[in-house]
C-alpha positions as CSV (number, residue, x, y, z in Angstrom):
1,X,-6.6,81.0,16.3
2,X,-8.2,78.2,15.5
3,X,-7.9,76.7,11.8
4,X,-11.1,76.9,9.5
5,X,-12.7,73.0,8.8
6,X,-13.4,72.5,4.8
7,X,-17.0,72.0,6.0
8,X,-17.1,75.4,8.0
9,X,-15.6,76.8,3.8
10,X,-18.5,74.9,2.4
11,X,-21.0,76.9,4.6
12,X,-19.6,80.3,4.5
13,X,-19.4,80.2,0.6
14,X,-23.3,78.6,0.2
15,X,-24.1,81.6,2.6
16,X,-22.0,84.2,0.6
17,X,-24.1,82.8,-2.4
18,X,-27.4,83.2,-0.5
19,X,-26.8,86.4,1.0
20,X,-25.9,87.7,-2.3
21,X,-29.2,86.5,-3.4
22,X,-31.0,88.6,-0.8
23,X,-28.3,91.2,-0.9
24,X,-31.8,93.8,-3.2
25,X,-34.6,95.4,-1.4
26,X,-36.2,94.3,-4.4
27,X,-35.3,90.6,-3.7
28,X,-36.3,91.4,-0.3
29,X,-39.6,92.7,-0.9
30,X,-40.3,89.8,-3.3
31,X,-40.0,87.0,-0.9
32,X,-42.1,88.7,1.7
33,X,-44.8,89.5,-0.7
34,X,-44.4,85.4,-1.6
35,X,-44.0,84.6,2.2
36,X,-47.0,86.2,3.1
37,X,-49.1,84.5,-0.1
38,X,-47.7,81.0,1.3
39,X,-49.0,81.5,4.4
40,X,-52.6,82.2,2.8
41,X,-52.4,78.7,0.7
42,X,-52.0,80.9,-2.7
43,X,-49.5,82.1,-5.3
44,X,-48.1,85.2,-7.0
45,X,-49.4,85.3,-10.6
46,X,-50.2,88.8,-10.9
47,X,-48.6,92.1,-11.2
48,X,-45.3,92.3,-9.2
49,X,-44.7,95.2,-11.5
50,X,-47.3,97.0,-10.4
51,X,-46.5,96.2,-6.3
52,X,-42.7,96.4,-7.1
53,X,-42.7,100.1,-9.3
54,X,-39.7,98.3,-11.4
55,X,-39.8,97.9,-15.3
56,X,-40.9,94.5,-16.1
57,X,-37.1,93.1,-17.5
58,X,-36.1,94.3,-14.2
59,X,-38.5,92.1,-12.1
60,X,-37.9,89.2,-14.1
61,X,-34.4,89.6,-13.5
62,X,-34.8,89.5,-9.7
63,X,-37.2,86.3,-10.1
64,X,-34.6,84.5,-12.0
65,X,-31.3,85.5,-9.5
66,X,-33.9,84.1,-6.4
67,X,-34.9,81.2,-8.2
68,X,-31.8,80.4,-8.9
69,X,-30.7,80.4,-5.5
70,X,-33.6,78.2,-4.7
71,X,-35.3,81.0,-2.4
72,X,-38.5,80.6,-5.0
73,X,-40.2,78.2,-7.4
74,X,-42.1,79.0,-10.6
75,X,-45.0,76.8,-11.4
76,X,-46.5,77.0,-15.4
77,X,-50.4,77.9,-15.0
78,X,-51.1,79.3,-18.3
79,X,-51.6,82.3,-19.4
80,X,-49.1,83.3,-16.3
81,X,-46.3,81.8,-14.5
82,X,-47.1,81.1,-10.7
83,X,-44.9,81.5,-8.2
84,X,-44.0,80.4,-4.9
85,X,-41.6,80.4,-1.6
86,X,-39.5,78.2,-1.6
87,X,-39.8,77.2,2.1
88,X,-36.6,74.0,1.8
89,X,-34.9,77.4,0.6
90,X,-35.8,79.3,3.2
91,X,-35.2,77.1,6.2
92,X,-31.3,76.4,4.4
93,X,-30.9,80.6,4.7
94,X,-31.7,80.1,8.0
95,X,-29.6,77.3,8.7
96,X,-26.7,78.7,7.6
97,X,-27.1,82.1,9.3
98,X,-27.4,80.3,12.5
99,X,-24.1,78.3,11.9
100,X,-22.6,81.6,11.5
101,X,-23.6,83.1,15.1
């Protein structure tokens, strides 16, 4: 067996983290709905409640966990909060799925 590199530790922990990010249908369903409103040039500012059926503390909850995993971006356009993919983010889940297979 061969002996694990500190670098190979590095990734399987960041992808741990990640994957614990994603690990919520909710999460899930939150970054496609964002995924597919990148690809049409816009931004979620509207109700994710509504689209989500969750209580409103428990969708802000999920924004936060993925933003802090750097999966999203929020962007201040008052009244609302925008938000965004965040595709860096992205392509770094994808990354370090594809050093893992």
């Amino acid at each position: 067996m061969a002996s694990i590199s500190l670098e190979d530790v590095k990734y399987e922990q960041e992808l741990a983290a990640q994957a614990k990010a994603i690990a919520h249908p909710a999460r899930v369903r939150i970054l496609k709905v964002l995924l597919d409103l990148e690809t049409q040039g816009g931004c979620l500012n509207g109700d994710l409640v509504g689209q989500l059926g969750l209580a409103q503390s428990t969708v802000s909850e999920h924004l936060r966990i993925l933003r802090e995993a750097g999966l999203i971006r929020s962007e201040p356009k008052p009244p609302k909060v925008c938000y965004r993919i965040e595709m860096q983010g992205i392509k770094r889940l994808q990354q370090l799925f594809n050093h893992l297979f």
